[in-house]
GUMAR-39251 format. One record per residue: residue in one letter; x, y, z of N, C-alpha, C in turn; residue number from 1. Coordinates in Angstrom, 1 decimal, padded with zeros to 4 digits. Atoms other than C-alpha are relative to their C-alpha. Example, Ala and Ser with C-alpha at 12.3 -4.5 7.8 and 13.67 -1.06 7.14 Angstrom:
+---------+--------+--------+--------+--------+--------+--------+--------+--------+--------+-----+
: residuo :     nx :     ny :     nz :    cax :    cay :    caz :     cx :     cy :     cz : num :
+---------+--------+--------+--------+--------+--------+--------+--------+--------+--------+-----+
:       a :  000.9 : -001.2 :  000.0 :  012.3 : -004.5 :  007.8 :  000.9 :  001.2 :  000.0 :   1 :
:       s : -000.9 : -001.1 :  000.0 :  013.7 : -001.1 :  007.1 : -000.8 :  001.1 :  000.8 :   2 :
+---------+--------+--------+--------+--------+--------+--------+--------+--------+--------+-----+
This chain:
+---------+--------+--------+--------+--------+--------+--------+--------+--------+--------+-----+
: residuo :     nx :     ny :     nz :    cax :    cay :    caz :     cx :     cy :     cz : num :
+---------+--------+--------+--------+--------+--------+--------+--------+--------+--------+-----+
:       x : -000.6 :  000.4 : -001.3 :  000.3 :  141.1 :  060.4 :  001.2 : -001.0 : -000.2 :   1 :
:       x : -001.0 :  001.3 :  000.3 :  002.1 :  137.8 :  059.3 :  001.2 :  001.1 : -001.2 :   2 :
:       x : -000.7 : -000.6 :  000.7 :  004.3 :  140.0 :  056.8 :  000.9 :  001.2 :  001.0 :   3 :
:       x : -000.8 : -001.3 : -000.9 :  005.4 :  143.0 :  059.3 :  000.6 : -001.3 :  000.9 :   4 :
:       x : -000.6 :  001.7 : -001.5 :  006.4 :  139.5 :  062.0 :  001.4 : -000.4 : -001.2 :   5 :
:       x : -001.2 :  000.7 :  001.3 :  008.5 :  138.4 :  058.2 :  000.9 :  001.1 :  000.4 :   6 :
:       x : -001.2 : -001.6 :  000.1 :  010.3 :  142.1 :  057.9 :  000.4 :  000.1 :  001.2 :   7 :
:       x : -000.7 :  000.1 : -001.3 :  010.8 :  141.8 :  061.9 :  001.5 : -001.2 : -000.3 :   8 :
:       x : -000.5 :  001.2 : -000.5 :  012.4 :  138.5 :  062.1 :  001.3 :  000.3 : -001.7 :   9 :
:       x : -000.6 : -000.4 :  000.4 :  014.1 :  139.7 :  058.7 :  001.1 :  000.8 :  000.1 :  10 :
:       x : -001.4 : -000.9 : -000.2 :  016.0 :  142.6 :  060.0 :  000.6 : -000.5 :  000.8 :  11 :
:       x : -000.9 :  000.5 : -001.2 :  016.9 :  140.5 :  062.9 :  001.1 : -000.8 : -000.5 :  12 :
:       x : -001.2 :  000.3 :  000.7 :  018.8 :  138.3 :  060.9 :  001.4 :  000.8 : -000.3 :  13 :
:       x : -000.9 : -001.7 :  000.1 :  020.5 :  141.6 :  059.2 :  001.0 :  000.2 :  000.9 :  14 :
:       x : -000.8 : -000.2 : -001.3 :  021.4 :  142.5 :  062.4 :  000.8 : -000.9 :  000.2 :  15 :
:       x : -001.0 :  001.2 : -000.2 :  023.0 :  139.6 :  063.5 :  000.8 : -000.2 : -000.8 :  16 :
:       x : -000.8 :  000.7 :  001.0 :  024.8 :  139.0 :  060.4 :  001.1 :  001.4 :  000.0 :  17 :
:       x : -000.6 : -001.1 : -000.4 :  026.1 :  142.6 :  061.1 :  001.2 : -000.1 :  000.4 :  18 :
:       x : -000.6 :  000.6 : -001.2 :  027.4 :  141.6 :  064.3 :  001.2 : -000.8 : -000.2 :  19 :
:       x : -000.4 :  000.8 : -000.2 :  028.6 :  138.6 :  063.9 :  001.5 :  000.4 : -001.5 :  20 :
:       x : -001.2 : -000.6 :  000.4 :  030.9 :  140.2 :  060.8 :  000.9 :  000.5 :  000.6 :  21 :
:       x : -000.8 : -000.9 : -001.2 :  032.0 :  142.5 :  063.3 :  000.6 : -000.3 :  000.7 :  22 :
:       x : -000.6 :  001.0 : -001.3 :  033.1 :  140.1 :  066.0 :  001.1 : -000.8 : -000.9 :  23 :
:       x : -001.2 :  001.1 :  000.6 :  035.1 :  137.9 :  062.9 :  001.1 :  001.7 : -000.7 :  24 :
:       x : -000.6 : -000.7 :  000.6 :  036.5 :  141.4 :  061.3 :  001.1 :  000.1 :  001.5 :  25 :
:       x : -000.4 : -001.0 : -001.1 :  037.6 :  142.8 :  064.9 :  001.1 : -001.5 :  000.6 :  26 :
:       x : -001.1 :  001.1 :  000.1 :  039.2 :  139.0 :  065.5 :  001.3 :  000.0 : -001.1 :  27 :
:       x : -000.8 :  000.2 :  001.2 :  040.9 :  139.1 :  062.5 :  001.2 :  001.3 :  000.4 :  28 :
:       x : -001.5 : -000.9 : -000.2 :  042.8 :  142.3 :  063.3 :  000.3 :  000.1 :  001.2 :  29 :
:       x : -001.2 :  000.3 : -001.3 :  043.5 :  141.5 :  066.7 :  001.2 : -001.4 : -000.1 :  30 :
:       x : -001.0 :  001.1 :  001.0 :  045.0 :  138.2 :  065.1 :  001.3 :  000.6 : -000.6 :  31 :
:       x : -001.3 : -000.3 :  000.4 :  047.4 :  140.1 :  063.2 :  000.6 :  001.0 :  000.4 :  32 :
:       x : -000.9 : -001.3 : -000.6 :  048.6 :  143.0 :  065.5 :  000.5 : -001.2 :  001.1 :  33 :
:       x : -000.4 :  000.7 : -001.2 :  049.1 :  140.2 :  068.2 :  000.9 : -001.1 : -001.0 :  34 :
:       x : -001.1 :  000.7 :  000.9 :  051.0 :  137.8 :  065.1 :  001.2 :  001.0 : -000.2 :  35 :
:       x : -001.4 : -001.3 :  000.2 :  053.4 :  141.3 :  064.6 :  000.6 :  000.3 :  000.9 :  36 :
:       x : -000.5 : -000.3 : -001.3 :  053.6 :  141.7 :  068.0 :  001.5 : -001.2 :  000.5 :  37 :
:       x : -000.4 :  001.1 : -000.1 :  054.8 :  138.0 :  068.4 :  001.4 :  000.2 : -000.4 :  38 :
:       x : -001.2 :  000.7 :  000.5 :  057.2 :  137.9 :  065.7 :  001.0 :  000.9 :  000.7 :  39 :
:       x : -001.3 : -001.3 : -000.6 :  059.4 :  141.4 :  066.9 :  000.1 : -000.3 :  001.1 :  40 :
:       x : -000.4 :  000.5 : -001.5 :  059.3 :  139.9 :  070.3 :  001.0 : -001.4 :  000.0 :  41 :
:       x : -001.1 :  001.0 :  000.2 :  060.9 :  136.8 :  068.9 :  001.5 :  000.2 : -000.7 :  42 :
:       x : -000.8 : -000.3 :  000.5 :  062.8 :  138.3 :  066.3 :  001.5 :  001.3 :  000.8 :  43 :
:       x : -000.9 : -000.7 : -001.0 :  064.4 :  140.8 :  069.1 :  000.2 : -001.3 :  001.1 :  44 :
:       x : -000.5 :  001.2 : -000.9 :  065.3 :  137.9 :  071.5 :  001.0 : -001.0 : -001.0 :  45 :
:       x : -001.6 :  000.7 :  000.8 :  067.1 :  135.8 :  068.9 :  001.3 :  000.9 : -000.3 :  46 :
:       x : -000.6 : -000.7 :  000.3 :  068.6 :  139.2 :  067.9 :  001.2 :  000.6 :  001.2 :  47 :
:       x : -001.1 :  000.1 : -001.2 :  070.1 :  139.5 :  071.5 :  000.8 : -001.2 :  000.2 :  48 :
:       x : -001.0 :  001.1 : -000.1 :  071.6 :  135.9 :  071.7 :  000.6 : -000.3 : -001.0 :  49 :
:       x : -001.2 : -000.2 :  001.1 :  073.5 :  136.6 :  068.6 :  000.9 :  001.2 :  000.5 :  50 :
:       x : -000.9 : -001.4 : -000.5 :  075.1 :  139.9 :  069.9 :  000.3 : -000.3 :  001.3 :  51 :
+---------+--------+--------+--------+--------+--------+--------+--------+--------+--------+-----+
């Protein structure tokens, strides 16, 4: 009983640590399509007040 409650409370971790990758991966490349986005929005606006 006390052992199967261990391997419960085990995978739940697992899980979570899953998750919680998933939430910093899925940050991470919204981070850098929204950093790419940025720059070509800047880099086109400087690129008009020179022309």
């Amino acid at each position: 009983m006390l052992i199967n409650q261990l391997s419960d409370i085990q995978e739940e971790q697992v899980t979570d640590k899953k998750a919680t990758d998933k939430k910093v991966y899925t940050r991470t490349v919204y981070a850098l399509i929204g950093g790419i986005v940025l720059l070509n929005l800047v880099w086109w606006l400087i690129s008009q007040c020179i022309h």
